[in-house]
C-alpha positions as CSV (number, residue, x, y, z in Angstrom):
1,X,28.7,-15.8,72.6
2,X,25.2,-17.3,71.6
3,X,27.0,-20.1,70.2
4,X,28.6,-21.0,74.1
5,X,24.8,-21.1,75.7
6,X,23.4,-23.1,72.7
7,X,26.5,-26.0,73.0
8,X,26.1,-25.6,77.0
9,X,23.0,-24.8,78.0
10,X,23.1,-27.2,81.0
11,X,25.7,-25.0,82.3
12,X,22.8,-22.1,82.6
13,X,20.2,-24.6,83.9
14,X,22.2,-25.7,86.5
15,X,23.0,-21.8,87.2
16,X,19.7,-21.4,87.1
17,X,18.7,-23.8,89.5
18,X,21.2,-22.6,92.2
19,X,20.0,-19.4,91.8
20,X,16.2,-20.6,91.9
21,X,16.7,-22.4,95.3
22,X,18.2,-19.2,96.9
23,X,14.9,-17.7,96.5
24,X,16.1,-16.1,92.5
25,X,12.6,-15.6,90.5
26,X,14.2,-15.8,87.1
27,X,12.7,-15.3,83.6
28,X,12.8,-18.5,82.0
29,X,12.2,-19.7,78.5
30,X,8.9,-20.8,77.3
31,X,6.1,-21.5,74.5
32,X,3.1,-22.2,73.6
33,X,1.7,-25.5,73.5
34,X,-2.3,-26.5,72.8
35,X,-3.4,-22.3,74.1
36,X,-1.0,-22.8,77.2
37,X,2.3,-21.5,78.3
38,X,4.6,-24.1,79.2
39,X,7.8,-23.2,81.0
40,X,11.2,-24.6,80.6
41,X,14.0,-25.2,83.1
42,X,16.1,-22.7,80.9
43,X,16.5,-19.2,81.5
44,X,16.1,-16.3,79.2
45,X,20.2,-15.5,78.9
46,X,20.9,-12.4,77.4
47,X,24.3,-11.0,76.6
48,X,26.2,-8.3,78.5
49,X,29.5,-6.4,77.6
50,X,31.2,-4.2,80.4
51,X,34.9,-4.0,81.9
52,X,34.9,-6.9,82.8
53,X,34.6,-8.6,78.8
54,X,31.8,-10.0,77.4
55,X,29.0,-11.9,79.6
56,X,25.5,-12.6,79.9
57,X,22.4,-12.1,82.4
58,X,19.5,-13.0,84.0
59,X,16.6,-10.8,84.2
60,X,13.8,-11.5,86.8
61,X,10.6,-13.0,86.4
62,X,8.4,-10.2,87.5
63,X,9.8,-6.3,88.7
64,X,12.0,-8.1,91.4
65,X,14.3,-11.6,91.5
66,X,12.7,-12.0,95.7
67,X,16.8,-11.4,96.2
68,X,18.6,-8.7,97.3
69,X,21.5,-7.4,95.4
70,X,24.0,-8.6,98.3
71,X,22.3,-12.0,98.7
72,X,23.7,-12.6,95.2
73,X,26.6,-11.0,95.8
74,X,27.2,-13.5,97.9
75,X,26.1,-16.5,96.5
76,X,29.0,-16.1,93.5
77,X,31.3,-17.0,92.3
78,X,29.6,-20.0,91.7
79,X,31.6,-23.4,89.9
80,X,30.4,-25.8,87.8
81,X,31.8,-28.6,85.7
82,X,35.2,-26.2,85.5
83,X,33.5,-23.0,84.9
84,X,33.4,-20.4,87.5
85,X,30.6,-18.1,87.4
86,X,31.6,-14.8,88.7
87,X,28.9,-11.7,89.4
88,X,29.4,-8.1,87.7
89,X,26.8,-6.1,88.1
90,X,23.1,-5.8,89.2
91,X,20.3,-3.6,88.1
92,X,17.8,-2.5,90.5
93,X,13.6,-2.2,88.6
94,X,13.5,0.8,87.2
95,X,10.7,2.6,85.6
96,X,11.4,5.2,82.4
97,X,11.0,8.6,83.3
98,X,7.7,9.3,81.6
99,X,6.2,6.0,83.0
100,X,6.4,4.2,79.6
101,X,8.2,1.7,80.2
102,X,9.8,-0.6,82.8
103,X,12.6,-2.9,83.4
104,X,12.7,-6.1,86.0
105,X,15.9,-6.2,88.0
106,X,19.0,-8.3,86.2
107,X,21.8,-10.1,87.5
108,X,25.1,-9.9,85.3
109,X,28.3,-12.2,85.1
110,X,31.0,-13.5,83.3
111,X,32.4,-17.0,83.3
112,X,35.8,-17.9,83.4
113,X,38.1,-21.0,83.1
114,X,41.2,-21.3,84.6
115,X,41.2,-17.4,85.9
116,X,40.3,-16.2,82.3
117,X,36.6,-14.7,80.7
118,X,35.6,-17.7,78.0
119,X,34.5,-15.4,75.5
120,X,37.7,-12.7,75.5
């Protein structure tokens, strides 16, 4: 799985960027350069297994993406250079039930070629 994102990661900046102009607040990489944080046009992918196969998501930036769940319903499947991005699932923020901890919404998908998950 890891092995797809690091020989394509265009494929996820250009996701990314679709996303990003339909108002998606994404997580994206980053580091430290001279004491500052410097940003990169790459997300923070992580990987996802459900029904649907393997997969990967996007979590957002803060608690929320500034999208709702059915404003990226709607904005997949998305298709790039022959792969079709296709959305699974989205988690809503939710806090742990003692307060400890939190997690940001995430957007989940699969991606498919020629009808069929590429990592199945």
């Amino acid at each position: 799985m890891y092995n797809f994102v690091k020989e394509n990661q265009e494929l996820f900046i250009a996701l990314a960027s679709i996303l990003n102009t339909k108002g998606a607040n994404m997580s994206m990489e980053c580091e430290y350069v001279d004491g500052n944080i410097k940003y990169s046009n790459l997300p923070v992918i992580s990987g996802y297994m459900g029904p649907e196969g393997e997969g990967f998501y996007f979590r957002a930036n803060s608690r929320c993406f500034g999208m709702s769940e059915l404003e990226f319903a709607q904005s997949f499947p998305i298709n790039i250079d022959g792969y079709t991005f296709r959305m699974v699932s989205f988690s809503d923020y939710e806090i742990e039930f003692d307060g400890d901890r939190s997690y940001p919404e995430s957007v989940s998908f699969v991606i498919e070629k020629d009808g069929k998950n590429i990592l199945s």
